[in-house]
N, C-alpha and C positions, 0 to 999 in steps of 0.2 A: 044442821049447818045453816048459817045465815043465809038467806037470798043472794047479801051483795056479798057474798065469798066465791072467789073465782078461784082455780088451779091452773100454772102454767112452767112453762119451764122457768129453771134459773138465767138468769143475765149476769152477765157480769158485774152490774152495779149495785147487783142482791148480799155482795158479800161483805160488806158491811153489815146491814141489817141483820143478817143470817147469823154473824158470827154474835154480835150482842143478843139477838133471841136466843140463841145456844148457853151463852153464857148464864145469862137472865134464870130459864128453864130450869138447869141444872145447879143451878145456884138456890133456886125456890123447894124442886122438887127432891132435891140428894144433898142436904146440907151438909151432911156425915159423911160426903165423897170426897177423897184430896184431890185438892187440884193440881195436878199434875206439869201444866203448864201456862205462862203468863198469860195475861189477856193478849197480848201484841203478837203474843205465838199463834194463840187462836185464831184470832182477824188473820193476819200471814196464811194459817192450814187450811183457812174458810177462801181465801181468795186464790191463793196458789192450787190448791188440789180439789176440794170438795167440787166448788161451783164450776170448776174447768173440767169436772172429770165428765158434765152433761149429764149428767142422773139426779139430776136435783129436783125436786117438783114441790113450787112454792103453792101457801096456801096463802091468796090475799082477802082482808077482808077490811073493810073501809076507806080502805085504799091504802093498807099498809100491810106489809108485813103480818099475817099472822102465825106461821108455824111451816115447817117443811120437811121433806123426806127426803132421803138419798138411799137411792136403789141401783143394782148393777148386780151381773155375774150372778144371781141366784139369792142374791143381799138385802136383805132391808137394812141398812149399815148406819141411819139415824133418821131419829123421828121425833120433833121435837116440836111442842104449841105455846105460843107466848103465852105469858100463866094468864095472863089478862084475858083470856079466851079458850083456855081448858075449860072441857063440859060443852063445848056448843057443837060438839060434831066435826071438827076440823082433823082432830086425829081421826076419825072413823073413814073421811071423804078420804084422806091421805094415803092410808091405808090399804081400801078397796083400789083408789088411782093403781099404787105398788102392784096390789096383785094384779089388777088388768095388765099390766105393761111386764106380766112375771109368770105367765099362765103354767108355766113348768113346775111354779111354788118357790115359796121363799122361804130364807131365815135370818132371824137374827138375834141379838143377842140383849139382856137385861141382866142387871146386876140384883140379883137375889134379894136384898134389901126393898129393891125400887116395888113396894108390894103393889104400887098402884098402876105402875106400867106390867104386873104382870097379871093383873086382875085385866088390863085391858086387853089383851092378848089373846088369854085364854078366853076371854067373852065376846071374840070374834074368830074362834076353832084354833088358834094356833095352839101346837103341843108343848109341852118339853117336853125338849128329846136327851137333855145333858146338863149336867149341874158340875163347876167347877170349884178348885180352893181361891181363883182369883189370881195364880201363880200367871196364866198367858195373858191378861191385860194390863196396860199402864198403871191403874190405879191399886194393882193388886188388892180389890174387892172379888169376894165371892159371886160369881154370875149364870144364869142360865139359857142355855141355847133353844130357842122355839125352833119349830117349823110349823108353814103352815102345806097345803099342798091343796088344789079344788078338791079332791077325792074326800077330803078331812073339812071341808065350809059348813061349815053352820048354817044354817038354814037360808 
């Protein structure tokens, strides 16, 4: 991770930014993902729910925006690096934050395809525990359920 990359909670004025790195991200990383809902829904879901729900932990670095997680309830429930700064360590800082703030263990969920979000996963201890046909999420893609738990941490 960069020197000048700090982690802090979300603000309100993050949901902006949040909801285009969301977009951005997932737009780079899962081009073969439908997209389910407009951009205005997104920005909307990003400001009304995510950033209000206070589980939000941004990852800044240059003084902007670069990537964030949303943890709660036992949940890593999104994790996401503006592609401009994937590989620098920002998912991994994001990550360890989650679990420090989660010591009971967490999970979450990747869609089957996404081989490079589950190459990262599993090369910080988390398992799968469950593989899906894609029938219980939005985008009805195929997905898989991690957990990760301290008893299960990788070195």
């Amino acid at each position: 991770m960069s020197d000048e990359t700090t982690l802090r909670d979300a603000r309100p004025d993050d949901a902006d930014p949040l909801a285009e790195l969301f977009l951005r991200a997932r737009r780079k990383a899962m081009p073969w993902l439908a997209e389910v809902h407009s951009d205005d829904e997104t920005y909307a879901w990003m400001a009304e729910q995510v950033v209000p729900s206070g589980h939000v932990i941004v990852a800044e670095a240059d003084w902007r925006v670069a990537g964030f997680a949303a943890v709660g309830d036992g949940w890593l429930h999104h994790l996401y690096i503006d592609p401009d700064w994937q590989g620098r360590g920002i998912g991994s800082a994001l990550v360890a934050e989650a679990q420090r703030r989660s010591p009971a263990g967490l999970q979450c969920w990747a869609f089957q395809r996404n081989v490079r979000a589950r190459a990262f996963y599993e090369a910080r201890g988390w398992r799968a525990v469950e593989l899906t046909d894609g029938a219980g999420n939005q985008e009805s893609e195929p997905d898989v359920r991690y957990r990760w738990s301290p008893a299960d941490r990788a070195g």
